[in-house]
C-alpha positions as YAML, in Angstrom:
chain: A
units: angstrom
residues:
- id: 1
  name: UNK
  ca: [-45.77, 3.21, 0.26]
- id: 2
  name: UNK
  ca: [-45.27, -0.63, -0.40]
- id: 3
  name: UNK
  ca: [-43.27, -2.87, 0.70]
- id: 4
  name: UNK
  ca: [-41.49, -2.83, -2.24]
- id: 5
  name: UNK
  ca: [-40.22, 0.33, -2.70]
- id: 6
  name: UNK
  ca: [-39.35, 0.40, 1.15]
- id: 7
  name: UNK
  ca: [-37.19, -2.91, 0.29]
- id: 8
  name: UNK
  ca: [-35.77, -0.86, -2.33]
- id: 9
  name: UNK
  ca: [-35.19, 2.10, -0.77]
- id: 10
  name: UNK
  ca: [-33.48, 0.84, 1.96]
- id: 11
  name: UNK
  ca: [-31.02, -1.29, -0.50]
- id: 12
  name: UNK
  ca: [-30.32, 2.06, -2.44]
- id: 13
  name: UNK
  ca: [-29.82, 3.68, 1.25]
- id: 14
  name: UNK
  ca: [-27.68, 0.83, 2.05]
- id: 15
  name: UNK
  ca: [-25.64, 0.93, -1.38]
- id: 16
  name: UNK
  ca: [-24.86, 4.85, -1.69]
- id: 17
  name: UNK
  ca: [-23.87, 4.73, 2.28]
- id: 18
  name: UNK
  ca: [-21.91, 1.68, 2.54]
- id: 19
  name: UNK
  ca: [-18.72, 3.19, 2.46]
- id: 20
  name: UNK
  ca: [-19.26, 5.69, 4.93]
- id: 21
  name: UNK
  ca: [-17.83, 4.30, 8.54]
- id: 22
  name: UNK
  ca: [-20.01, 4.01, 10.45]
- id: 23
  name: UNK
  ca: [-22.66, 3.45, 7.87]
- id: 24
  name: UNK
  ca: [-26.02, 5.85, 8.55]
- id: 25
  name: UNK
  ca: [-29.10, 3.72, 9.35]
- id: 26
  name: UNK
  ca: [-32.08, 3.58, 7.74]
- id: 27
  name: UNK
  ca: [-33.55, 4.38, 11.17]
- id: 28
  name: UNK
  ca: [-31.68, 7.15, 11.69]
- id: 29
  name: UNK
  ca: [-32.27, 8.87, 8.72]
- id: 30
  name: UNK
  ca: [-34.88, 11.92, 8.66]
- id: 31
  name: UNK
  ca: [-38.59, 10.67, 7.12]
- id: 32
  name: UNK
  ca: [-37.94, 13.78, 4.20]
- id: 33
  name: UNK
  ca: [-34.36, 10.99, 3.69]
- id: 34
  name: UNK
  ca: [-36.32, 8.44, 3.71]
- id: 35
  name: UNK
  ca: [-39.07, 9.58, 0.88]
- id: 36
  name: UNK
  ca: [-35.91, 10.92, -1.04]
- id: 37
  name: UNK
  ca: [-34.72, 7.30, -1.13]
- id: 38
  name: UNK
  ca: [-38.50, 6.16, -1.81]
- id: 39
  name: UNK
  ca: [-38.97, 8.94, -4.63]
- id: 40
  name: UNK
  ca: [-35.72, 6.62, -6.32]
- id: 41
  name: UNK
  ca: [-36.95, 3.44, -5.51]
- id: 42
  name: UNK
  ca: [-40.40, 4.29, -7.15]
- id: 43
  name: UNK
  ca: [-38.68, 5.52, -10.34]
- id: 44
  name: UNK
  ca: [-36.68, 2.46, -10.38]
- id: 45
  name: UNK
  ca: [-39.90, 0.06, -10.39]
- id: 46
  name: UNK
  ca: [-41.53, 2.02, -12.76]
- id: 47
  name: UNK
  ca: [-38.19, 1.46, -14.97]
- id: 48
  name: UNK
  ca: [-38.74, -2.12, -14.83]
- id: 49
  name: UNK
  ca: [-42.69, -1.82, -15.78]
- id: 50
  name: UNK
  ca: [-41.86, -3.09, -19.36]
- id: 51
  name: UNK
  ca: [-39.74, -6.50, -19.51]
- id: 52
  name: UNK
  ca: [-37.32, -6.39, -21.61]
- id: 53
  name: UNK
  ca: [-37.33, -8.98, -24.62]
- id: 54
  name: UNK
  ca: [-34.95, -11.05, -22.72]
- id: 55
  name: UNK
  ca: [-37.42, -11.53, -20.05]
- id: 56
  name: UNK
  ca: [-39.86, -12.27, -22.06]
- id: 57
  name: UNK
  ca: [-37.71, -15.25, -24.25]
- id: 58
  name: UNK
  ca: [-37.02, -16.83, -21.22]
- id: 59
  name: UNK
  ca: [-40.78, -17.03, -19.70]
- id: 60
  name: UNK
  ca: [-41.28, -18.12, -23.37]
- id: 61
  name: UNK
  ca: [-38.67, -20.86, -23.26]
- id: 62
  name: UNK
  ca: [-40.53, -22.04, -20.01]
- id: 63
  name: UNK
  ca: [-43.61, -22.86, -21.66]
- id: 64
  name: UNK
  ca: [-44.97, -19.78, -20.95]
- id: 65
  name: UNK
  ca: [-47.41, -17.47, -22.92]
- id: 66
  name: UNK
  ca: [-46.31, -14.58, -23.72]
- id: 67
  name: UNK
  ca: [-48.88, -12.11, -23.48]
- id: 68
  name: UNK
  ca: [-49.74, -13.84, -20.22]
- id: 69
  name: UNK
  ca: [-46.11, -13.23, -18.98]
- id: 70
  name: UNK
  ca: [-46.15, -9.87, -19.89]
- id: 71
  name: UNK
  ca: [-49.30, -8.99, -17.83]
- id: 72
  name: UNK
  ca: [-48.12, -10.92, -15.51]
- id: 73
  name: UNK
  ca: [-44.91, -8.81, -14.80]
- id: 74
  name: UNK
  ca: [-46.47, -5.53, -15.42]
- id: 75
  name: UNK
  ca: [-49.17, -6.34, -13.16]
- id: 76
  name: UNK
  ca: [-46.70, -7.58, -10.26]
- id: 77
  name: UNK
  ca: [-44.72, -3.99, -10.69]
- id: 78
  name: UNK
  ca: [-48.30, -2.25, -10.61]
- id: 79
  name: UNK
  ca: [-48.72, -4.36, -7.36]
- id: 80
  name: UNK
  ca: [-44.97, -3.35, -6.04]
- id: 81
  name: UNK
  ca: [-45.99, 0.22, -6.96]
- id: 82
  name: UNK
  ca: [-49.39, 0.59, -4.74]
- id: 83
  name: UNK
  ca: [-51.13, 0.56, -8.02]
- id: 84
  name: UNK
  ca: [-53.46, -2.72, -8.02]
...
């Protein structure tokens, strides 16, 4: 697992759970609750692999290429993901 998706996980943990008094722990929870919560987390980076065109305008209007940006982005999710 990276970083990331822990990061992730634990926000999505932290999200769904919030209302619940007291609120579970991350620490508290089983390791098969944690890699549920991971299992979502992954599926939400790999959601954001492709940026969407608004993205991509924006690194544009910064005086950025745009192919470059692209890889750029997909290659920081393939990093978030375990994958470079």
């Amino acid at each position: 697992m990276t970083d990331m998706i822990d990061k992730i996980a634990r926000a999505m943990h932290a999200g769904v759970n919030g209302h619940v008094t007291p609120p579970p722990t991350w620490d508290n929870q089983s390791e098969q609750s944690q890699n549920y919560w991971r299992i979502g987390a992954r599926a939400a980076i790999v959601a954001m692999r492709e940026p969407t065109q608004e993205m991509i305008d924006l690194c544009v209007d910064l005086g950025h290429d745009r192919d470059d940006a692209v890889d750029a982005w997909e290659d920081m999710i393939d990093s978030a993901l375990g994958v470079k």
